[in-house]
C-alpha positions in Angstrom: 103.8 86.5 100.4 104.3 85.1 96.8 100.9 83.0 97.2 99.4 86.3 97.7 100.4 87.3 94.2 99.7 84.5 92.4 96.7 84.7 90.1 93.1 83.8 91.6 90.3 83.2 89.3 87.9 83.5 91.1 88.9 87.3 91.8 85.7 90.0 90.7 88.2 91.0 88.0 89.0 87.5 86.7 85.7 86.6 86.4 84.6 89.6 84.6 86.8 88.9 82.4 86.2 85.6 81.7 82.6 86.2 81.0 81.3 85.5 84.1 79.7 89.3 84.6 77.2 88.6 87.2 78.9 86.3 89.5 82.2 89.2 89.5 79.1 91.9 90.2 78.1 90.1 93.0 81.8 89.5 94.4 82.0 92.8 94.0 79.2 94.0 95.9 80.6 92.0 98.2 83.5 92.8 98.6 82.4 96.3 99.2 80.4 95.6 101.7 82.8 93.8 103.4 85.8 95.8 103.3 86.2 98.4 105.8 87.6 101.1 104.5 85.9 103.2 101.6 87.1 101.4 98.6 86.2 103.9 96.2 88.0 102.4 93.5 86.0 99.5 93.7 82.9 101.3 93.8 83.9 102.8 90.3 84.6 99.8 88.8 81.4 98.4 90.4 79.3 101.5 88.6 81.1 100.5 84.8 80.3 97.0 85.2 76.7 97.6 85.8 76.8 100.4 83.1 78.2 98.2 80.5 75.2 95.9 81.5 72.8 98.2 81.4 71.9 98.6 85.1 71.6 102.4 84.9 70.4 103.0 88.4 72.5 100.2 90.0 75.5 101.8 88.5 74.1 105.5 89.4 74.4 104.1 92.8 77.7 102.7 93.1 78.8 105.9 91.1 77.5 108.0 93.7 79.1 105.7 96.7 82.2 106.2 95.4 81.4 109.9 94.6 80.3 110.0 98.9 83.8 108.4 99.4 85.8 110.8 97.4 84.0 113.8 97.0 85.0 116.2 94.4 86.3 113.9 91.8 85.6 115.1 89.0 85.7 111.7 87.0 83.2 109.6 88.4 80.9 113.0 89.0 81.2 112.9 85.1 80.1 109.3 85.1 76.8 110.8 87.2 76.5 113.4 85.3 76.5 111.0 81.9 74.0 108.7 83.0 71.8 111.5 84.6 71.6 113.0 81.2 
């Protein structure tokens, strides 16, 4: 159990930020499409990572996943709304 918490660096988020954006984008995506549950959460932060590096439509599209896997939110239908605009 306690290995389980220690810290990984090569986790999405540890590579992000370390400055490795595009390999934590493509764990990411990977870890999204491997998990099989609907991990909204991830599919939010997926959609601000590719915001923040300009991929509108690739973040319109994880926006909208997420939006699919929560419907109603009203935070990340503001994200879609924001980049629609």
């Amino acid at each position: 159990m306690e290995r389980a918490l220690e810290p990984n660096p090569w986790h999405a988020w540890n590579l992000y930020w370390q400055g490795a954006r595009g390999e934590a984008i493509g764990r990411m995506r990977q870890a999204i499409a491997l998990y099989r549950g609907k991990p909204w959460q991830w599919a939010v932060q997926l959609g601000d990572w590719l915001a923040e590096a300009g991929d509108k439509e690739g973040a319109l599209a994880a926006y909208r996943q997420a939006l699919e896997w929560k419907p109603g939110d009203e935070g990340i239908a503001a994200k879609v709304k924001a980049l629609e605009e």
